[in-house]
VOMISE-862920 format. One record per residue (C-alpha): y, z, x; residue number from 1. Coordinates in steps of 0.25 Angstrom, whole numbers, padded with zeros to 4 digits. Layout:
<site><Y>Y</Y><Z>Z</Z><X>X</X><k>NUM</k></site>
...
END
This chain:
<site><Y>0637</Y><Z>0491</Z><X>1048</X><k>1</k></site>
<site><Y>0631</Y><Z>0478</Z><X>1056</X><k>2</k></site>
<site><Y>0617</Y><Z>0482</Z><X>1050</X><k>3</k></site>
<site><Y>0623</Y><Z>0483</Z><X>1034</X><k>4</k></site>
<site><Y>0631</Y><Z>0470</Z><X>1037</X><k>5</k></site>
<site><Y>0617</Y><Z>0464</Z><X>1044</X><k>6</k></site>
<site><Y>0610</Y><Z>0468</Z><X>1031</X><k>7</k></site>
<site><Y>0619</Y><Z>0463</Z><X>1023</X><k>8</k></site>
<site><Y>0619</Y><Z>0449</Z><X>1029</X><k>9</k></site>
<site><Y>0604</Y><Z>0448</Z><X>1029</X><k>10</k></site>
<site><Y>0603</Y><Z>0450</Z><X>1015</X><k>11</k></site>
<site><Y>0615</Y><Z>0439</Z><X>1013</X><k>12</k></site>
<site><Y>0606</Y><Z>0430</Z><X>1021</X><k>13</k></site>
<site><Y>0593</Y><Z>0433</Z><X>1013</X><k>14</k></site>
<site><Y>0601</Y><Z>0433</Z><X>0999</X><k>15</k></site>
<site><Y>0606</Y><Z>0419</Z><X>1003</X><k>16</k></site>
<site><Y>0594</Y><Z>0413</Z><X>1009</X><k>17</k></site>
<site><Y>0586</Y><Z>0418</Z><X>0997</X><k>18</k></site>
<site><Y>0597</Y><Z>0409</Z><X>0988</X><k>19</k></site>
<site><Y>0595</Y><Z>0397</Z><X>0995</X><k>20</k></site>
<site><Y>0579</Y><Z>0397</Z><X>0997</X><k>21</k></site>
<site><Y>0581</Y><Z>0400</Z><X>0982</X><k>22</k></site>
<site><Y>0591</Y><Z>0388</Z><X>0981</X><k>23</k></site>
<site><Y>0581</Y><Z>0380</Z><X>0989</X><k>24</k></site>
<site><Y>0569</Y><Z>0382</Z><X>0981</X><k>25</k></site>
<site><Y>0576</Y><Z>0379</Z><X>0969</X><k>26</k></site>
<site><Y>0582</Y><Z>0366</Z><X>0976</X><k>27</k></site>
<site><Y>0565</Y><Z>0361</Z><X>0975</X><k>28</k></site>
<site><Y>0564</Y><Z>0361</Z><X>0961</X><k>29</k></site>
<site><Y>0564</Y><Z>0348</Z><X>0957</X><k>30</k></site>
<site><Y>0575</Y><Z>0345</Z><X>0948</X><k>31</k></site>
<site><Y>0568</Y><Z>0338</Z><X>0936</X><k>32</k></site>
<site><Y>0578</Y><Z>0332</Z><X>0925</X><k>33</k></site>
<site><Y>0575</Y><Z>0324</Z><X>0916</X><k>34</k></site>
<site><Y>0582</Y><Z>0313</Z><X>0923</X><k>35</k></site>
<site><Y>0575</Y><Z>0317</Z><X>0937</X><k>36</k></site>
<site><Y>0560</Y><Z>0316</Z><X>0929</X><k>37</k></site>
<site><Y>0564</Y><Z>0301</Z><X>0920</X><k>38</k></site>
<site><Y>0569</Y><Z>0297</Z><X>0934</X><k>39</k></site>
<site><Y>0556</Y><Z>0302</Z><X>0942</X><k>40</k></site>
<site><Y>0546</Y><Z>0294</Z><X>0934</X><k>41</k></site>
<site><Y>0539</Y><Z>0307</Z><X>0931</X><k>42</k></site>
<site><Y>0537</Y><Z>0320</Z><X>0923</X><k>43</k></site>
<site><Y>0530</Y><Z>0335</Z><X>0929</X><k>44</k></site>
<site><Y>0524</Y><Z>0340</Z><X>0916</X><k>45</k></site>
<site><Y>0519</Y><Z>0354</Z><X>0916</X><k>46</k></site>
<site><Y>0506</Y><Z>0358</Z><X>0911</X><k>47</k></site>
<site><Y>0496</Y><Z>0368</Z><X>0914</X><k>48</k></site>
<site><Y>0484</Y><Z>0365</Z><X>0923</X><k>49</k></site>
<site><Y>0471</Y><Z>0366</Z><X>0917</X><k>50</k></site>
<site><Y>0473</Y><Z>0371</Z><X>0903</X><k>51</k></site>
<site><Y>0468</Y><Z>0361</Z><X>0894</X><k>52</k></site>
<site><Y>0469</Y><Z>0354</Z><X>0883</X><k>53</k></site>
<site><Y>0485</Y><Z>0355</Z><X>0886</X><k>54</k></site>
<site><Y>0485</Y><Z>0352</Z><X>0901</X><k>55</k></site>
<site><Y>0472</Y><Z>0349</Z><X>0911</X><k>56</k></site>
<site><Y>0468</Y><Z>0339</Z><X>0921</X><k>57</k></site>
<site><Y>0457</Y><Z>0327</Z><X>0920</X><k>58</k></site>
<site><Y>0452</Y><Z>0319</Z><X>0931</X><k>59</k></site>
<site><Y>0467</Y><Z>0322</Z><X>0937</X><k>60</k></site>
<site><Y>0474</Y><Z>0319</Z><X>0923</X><k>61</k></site>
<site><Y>0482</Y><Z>0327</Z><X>0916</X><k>62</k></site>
<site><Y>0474</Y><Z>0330</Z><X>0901</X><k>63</k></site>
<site><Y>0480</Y><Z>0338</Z><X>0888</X><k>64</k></site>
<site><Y>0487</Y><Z>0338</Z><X>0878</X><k>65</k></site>
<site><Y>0501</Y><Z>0345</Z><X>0887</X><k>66</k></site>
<site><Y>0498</Y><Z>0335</Z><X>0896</X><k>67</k></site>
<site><Y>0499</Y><Z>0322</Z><X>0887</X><k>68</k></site>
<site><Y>0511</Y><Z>0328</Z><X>0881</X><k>69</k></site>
<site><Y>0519</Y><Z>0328</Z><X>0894</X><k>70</k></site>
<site><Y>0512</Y><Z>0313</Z><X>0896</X><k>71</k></site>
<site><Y>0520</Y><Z>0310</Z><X>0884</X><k>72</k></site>
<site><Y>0532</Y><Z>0318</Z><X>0889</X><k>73</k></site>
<site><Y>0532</Y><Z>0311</Z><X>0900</X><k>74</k></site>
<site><Y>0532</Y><Z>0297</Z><X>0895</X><k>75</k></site>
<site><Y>0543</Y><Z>0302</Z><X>0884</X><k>76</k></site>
<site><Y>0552</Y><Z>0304</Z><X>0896</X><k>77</k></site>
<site><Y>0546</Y><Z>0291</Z><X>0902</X><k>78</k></site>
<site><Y>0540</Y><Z>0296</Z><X>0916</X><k>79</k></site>
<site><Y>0528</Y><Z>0301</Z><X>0921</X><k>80</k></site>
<site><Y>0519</Y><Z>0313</Z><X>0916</X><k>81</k></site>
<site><Y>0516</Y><Z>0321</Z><X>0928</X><k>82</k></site>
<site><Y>0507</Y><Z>0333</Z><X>0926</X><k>83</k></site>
<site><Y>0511</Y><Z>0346</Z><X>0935</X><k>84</k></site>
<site><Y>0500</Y><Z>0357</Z><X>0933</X><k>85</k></site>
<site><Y>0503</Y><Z>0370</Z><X>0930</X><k>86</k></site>
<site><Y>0492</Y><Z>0382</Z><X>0933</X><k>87</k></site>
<site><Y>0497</Y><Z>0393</Z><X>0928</X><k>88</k></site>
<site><Y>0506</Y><Z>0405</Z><X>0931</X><k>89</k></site>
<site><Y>0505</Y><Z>0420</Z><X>0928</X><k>90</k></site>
<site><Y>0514</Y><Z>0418</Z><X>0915</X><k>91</k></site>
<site><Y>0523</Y><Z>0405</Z><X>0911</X><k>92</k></site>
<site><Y>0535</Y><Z>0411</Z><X>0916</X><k>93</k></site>
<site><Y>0529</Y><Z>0409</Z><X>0930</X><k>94</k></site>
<site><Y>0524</Y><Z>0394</Z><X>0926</X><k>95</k></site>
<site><Y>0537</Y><Z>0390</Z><X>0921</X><k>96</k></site>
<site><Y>0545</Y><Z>0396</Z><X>0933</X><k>97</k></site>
<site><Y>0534</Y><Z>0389</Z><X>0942</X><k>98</k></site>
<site><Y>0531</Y><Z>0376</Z><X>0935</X><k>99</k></site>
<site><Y>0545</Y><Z>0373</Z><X>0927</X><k>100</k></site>
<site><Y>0557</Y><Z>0379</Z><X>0934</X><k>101</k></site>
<site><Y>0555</Y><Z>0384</Z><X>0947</X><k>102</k></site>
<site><Y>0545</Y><Z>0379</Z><X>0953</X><k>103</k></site>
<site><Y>0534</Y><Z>0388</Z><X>0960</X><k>104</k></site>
<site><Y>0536</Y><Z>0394</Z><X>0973</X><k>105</k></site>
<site><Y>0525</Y><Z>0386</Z><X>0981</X><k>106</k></site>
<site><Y>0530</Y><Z>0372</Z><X>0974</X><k>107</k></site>
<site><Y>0543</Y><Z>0372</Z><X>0970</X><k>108</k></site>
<site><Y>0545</Y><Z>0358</Z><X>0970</X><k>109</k></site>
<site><Y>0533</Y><Z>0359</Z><X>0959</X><k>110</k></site>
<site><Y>0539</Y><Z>0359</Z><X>0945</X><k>111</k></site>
<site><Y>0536</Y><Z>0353</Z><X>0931</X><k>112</k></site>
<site><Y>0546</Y><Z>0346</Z><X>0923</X><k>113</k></site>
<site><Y>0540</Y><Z>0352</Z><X>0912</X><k>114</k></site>
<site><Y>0530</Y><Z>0362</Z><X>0907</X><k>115</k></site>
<site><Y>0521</Y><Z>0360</Z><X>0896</X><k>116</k></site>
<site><Y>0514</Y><Z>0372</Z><X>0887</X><k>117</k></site>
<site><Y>0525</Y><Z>0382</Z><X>0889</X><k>118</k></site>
<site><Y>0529</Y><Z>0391</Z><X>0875</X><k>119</k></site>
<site><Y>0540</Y><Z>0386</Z><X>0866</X><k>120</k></site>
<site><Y>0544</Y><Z>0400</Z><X>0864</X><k>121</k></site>
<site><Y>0560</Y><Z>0408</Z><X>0863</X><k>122</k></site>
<site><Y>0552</Y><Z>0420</Z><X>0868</X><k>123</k></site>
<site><Y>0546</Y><Z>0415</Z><X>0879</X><k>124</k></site>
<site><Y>0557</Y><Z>0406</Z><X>0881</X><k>125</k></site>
<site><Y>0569</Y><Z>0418</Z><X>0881</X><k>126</k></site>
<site><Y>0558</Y><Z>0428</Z><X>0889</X><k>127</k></site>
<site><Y>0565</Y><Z>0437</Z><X>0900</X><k>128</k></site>
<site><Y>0562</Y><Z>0444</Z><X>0911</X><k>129</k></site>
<site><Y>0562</Y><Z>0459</Z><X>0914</X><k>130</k></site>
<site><Y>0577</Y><Z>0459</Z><X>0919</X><k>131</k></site>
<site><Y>0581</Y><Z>0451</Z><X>0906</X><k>132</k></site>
<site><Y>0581</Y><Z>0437</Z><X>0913</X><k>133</k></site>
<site><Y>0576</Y><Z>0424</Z><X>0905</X><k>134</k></site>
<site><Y>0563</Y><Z>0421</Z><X>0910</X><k>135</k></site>
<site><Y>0561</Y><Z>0407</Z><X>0908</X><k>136</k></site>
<site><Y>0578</Y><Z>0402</Z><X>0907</X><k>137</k></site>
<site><Y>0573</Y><Z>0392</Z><X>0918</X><k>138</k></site>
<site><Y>0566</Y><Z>0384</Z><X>0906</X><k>139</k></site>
<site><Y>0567</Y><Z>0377</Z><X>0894</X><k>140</k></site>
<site><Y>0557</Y><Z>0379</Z><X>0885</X><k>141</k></site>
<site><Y>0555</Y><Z>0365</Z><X>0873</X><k>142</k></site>
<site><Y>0548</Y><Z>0354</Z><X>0867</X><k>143</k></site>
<site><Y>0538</Y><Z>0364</Z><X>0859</X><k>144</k></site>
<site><Y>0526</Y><Z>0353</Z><X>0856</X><k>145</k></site>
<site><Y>0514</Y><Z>0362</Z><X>0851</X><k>146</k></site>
<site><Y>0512</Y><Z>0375</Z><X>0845</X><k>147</k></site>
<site><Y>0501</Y><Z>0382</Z><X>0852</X><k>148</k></site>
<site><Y>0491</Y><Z>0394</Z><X>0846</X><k>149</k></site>
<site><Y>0479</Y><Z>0403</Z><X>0848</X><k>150</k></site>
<site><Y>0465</Y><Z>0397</Z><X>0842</X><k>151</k></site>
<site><Y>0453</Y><Z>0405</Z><X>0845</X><k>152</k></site>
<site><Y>0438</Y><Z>0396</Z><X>0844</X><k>153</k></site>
<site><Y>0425</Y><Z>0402</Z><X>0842</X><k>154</k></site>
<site><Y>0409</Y><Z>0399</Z><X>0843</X><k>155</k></site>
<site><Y>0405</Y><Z>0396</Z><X>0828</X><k>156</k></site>
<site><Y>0391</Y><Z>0399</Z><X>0833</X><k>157</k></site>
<site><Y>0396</Y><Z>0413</Z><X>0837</X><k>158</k></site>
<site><Y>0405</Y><Z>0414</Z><X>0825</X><k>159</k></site>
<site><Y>0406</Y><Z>0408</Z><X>0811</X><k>160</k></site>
<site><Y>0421</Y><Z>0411</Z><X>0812</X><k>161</k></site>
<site><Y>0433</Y><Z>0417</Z><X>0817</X><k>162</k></site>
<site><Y>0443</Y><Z>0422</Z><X>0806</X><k>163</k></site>
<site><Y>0448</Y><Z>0432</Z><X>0813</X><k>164</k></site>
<site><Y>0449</Y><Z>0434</Z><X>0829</X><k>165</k></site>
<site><Y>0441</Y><Z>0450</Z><X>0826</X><k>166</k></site>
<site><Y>0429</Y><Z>0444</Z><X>0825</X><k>167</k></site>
<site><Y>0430</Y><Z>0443</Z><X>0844</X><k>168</k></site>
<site><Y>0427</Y><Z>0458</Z><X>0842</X><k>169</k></site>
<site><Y>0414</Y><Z>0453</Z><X>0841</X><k>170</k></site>
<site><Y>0412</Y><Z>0441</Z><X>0849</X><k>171</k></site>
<site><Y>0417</Y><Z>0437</Z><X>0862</X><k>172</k></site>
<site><Y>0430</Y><Z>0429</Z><X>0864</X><k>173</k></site>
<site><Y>0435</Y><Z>0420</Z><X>0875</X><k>174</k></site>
<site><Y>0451</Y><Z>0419</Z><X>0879</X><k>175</k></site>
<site><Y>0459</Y><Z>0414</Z><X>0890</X><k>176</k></site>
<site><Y>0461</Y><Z>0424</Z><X>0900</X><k>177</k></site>
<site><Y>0477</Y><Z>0431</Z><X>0902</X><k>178</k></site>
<site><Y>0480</Y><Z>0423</Z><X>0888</X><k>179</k></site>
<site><Y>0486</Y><Z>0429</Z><X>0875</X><k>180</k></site>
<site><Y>0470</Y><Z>0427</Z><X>0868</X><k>181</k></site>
<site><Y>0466</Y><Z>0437</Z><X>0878</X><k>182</k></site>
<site><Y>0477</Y><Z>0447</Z><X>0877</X><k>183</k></site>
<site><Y>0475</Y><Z>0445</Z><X>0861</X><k>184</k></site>
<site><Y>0461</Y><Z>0445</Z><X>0860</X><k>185</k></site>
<site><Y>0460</Y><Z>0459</Z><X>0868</X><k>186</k></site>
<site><Y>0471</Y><Z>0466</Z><X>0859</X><k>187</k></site>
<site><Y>0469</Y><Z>0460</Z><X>0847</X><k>188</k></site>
<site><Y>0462</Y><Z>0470</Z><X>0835</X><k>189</k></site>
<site><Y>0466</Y><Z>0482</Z><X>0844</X><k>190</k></site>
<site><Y>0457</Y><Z>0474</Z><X>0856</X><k>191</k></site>
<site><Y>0445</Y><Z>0474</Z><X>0848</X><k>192</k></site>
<site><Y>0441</Y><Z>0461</Z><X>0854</X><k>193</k></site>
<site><Y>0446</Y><Z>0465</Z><X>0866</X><k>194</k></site>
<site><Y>0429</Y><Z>0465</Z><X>0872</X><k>195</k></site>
<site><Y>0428</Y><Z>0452</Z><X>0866</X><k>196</k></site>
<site><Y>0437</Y><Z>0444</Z><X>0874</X><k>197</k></site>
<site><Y>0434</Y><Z>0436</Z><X>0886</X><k>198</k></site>
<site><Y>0443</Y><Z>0429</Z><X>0896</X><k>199</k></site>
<site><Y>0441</Y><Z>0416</Z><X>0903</X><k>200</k></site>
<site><Y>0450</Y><Z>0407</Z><X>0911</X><k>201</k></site>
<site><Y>0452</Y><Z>0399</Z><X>0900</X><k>202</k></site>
<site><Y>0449</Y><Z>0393</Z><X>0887</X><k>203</k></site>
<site><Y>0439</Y><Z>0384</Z><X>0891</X><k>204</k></site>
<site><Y>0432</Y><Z>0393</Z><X>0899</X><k>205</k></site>
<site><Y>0432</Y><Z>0403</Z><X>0885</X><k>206</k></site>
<site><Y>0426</Y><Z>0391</Z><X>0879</X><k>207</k></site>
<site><Y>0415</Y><Z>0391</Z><X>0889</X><k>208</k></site>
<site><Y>0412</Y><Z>0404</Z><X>0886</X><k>209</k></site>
<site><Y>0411</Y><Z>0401</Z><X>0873</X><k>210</k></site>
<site><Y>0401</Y><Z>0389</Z><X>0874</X><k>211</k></site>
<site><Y>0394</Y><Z>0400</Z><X>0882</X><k>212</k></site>
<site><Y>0393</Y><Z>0410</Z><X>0871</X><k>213</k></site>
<site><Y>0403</Y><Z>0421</Z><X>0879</X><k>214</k></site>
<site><Y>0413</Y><Z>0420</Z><X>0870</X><k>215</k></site>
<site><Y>0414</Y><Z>0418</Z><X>0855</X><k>216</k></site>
<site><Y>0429</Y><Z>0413</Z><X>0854</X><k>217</k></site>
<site><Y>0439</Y><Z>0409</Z><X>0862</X><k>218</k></site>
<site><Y>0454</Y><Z>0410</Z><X>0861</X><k>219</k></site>
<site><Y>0464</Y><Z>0400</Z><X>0866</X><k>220</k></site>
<site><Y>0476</Y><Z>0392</Z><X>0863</X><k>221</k></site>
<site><Y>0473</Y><Z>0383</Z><X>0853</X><k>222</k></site>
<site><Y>0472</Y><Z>0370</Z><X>0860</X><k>223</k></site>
<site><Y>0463</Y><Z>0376</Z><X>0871</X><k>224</k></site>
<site><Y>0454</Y><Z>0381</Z><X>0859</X><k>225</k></site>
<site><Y>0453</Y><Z>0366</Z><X>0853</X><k>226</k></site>
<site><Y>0451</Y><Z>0360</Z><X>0866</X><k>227</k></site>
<site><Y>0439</Y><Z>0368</Z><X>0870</X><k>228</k></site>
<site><Y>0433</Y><Z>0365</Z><X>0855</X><k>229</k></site>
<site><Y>0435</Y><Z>0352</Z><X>0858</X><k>230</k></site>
<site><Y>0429</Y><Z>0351</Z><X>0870</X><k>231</k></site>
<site><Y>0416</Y><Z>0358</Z><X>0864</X><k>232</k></site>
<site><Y>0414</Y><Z>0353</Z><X>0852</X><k>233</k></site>
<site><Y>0400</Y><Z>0356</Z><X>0845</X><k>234</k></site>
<site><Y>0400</Y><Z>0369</Z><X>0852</X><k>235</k></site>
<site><Y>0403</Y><Z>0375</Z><X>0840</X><k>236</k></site>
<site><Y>0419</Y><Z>0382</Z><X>0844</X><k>237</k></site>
<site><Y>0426</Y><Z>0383</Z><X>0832</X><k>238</k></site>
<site><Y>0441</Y><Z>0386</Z><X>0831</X><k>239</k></site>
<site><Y>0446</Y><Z>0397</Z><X>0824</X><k>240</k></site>
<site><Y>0455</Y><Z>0399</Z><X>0813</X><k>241</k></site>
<site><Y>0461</Y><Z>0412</Z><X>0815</X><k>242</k></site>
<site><Y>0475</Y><Z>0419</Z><X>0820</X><k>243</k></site>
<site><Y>0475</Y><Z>0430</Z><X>0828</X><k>244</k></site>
<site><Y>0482</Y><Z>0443</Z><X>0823</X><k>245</k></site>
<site><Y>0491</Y><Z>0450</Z><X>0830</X><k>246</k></site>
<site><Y>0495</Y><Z>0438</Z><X>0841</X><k>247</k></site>
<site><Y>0509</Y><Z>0437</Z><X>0840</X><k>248</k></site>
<site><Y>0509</Y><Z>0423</Z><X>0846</X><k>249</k></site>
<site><Y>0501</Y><Z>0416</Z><X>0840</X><k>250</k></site>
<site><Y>0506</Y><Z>0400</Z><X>0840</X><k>251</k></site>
<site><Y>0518</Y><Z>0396</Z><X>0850</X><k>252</k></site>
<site><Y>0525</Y><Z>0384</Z><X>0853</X><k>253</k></site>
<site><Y>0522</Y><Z>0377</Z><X>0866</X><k>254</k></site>
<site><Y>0532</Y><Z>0369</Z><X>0872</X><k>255</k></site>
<site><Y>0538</Y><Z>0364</Z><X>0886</X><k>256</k></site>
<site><Y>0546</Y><Z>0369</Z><X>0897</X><k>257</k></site>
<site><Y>0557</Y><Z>0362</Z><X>0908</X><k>258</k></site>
<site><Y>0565</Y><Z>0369</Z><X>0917</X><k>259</k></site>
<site><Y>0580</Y><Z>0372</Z><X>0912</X><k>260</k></site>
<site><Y>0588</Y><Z>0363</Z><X>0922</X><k>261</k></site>
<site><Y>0580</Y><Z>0351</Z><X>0916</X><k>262</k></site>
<site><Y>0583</Y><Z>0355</Z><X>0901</X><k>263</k></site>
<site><Y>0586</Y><Z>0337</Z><X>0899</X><k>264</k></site>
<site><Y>0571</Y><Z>0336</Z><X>0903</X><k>265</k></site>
<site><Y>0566</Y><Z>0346</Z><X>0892</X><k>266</k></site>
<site><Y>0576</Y><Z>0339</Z><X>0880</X><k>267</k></site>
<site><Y>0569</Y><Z>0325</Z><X>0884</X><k>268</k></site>
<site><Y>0554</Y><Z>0331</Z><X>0885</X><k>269</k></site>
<site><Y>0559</Y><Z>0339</Z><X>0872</X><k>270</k></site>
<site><Y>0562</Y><Z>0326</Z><X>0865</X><k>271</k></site>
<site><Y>0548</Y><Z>0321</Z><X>0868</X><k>272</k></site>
<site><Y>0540</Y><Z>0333</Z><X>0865</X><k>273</k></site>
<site><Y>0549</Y><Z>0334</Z><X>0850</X><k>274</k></site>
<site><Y>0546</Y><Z>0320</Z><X>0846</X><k>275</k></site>
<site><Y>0530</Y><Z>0322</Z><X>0848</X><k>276</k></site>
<site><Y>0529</Y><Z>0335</Z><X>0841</X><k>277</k></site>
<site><Y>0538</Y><Z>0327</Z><X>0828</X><k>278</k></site>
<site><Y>0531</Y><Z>0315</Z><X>0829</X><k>279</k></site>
<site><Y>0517</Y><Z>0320</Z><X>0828</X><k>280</k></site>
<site><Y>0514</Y><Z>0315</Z><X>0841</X><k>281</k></site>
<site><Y>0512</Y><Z>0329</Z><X>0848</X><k>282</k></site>
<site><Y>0501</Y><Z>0332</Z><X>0837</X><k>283</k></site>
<site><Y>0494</Y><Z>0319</Z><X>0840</X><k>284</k></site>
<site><Y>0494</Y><Z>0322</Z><X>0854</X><k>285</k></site>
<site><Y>0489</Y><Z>0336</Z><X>0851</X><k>286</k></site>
<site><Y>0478</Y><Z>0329</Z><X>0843</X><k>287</k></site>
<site><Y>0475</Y><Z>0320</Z><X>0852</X><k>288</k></site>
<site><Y>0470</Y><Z>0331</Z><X>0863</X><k>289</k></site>
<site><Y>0461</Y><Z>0337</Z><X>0851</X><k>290</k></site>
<site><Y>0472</Y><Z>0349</Z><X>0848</X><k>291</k></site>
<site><Y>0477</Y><Z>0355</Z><X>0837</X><k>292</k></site>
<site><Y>0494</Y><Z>0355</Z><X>0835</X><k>293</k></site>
<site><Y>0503</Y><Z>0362</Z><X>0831</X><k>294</k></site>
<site><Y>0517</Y><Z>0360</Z><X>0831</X><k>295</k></site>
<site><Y>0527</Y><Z>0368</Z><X>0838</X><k>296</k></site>
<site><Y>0534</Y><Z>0380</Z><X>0828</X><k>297</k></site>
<site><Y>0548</Y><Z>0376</Z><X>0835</X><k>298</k></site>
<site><Y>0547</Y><Z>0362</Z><X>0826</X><k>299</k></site>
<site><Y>0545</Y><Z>0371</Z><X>0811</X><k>300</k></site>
<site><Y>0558</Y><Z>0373</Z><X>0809</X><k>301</k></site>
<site><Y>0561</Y><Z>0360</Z><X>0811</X><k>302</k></site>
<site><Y>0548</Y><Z>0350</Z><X>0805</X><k>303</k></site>
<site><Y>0544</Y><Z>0361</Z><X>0796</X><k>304</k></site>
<site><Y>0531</Y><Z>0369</Z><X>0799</X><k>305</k></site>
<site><Y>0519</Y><Z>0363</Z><X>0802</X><k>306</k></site>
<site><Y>0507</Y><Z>0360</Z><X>0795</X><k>307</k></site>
<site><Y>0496</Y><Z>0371</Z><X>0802</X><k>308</k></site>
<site><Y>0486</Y><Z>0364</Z><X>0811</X><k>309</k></site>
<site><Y>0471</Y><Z>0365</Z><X>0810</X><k>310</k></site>
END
């Protein structure tokens, strides 16, 4: 009997130790509301670390196009832009969890007021888990500002054209490795361009390999694809104008993301985000950076559909 009633103790002691270091750790995170951020002076904005033209580093200073957004952002609210770098996770369950409300177990004091780049999507949004749990309830999902898509470029002295992705049965193609262009490029057409395909780290280092003469297309998101372009003008790279059958998803709106204790925060960064796409003023800044834009689906129903971008 003084064993059972020992056992049961120490498990008491470890269940209740376990809820307090649990307690505690959540007691690190810093609680940022929008009061706590106007009264700090300053604003953690969540981009992704090297991954230009939407987030990257200069000489120490923060470039792209996500980057000025969260500058404007951040004067909107009237405080400081803060970059907080994000290099990322397996997946962007993991990034959210570690970056937006939990914190990462090495850093828990570490945390971003607000993540840039995340998908404006109720699928994504309303995911759950194996035993039927929400998988991100911890975080409101807003402010949808672009709508982002596919776009493959080619070697016009390779090719005359592209009007159909089935002419990479024949020539070599370049795509970011672990993306949905290499998972479609290798299953698409029963995977008859499945020999074709050739990974790299990423889109830049596909357009290398194009300059070299590895590949004779690459695939990417569409920004990616007109920031390379740009940045190798007279090289001959051409965009192409094609859709790519059988992808189900092939444009998605990308928004912004806060934790759901600091829901005030996202209505105010909300608020900012809403006027610049109404404005006009988030297709300048778009413009501005060399890239094409597209407004979010979200606003259809209430502008009225949007002209197609070239």
């Amino acid at each position: 009997m003084k064993s059972a009633l020992h056992a049961l103790m120490l498990v008491l002691l470890l269940v209740g130790a376990s809820q307090v270091q649990a307690q505690q750790s959540r007691s690190l995170i810093p609680d940022r509301t929008l009061d706590i951020v106007q009264d700090s002076g300053y604003l953690n904005v969540g981009m992704y670390k090297d991954f230009p033209p939407y987030s990257y580093e200069v000489d120490g200073e923060a470039r792209g196009v996500d980057a000025d957004l969260g500058r404007r952002i951040a004067e909107g609210l009237g405080v400081e832009f803060r970059p907080y770098w994000i290099i990322p996770d397996e997946n962007l369950g993991d990034d959210l969890r570690n970056h937006i409300w939990k914190g990462h177990y090495l850093a828990k004091t570490r945390i971003a007021d607000i993540m840039m780049r995340v998908p404006y999507d109720s699928t994504f949004k309303y995911m759950r888990d194996s035993t039927g749990e929400m998988i991100n309830e911890q975080v409101v999902f807003f402010g949808p500002y672009q709508q982002e898509r596919w776009q493959i470029a080619f070697d016009s002295n390779r090719l005359d054209e592209v009007e159909t992705v089935a002419v990479f049965q024949y020539h070599p193609i370049g795509v970011e490795i672990d993306t949905l262009p290499a998972t479609y490029l290798t299953s698409a057409f029963g995977g008859r361009l499945r020999d074709q395909v050739q990974h790299y780290r990423n889109v830049g280092e596909a357009f290398r390999a194009m300059g070299e003469g590895e590949v004779a297309g690459v695939m990417g998101m569409r920004a990616e694809i007109e920031h390379q372009l740009e940045a190798r003008q007279g090289n001959g790279f051409a965009k192409a104008g094609n859709g790519f059958p059988g992808m189900t998803k092939q444009v998605w709106d990308v928004g912004l993301a806060v934790r759901h204790t600091h829901r005030a925060l996202g209505y105010a960064i909300g608020a900012i985000v809403d006027r610049m796409v109404r404005s006009g003023e988030m297709a300048e800044l778009y413009a501005s950076h060399g890239l094409s834009y597209n407004r979010p689906g979200y606003y259809d129903e209430i502008l009225g559909p949007e002209e197609e971008a070239e």
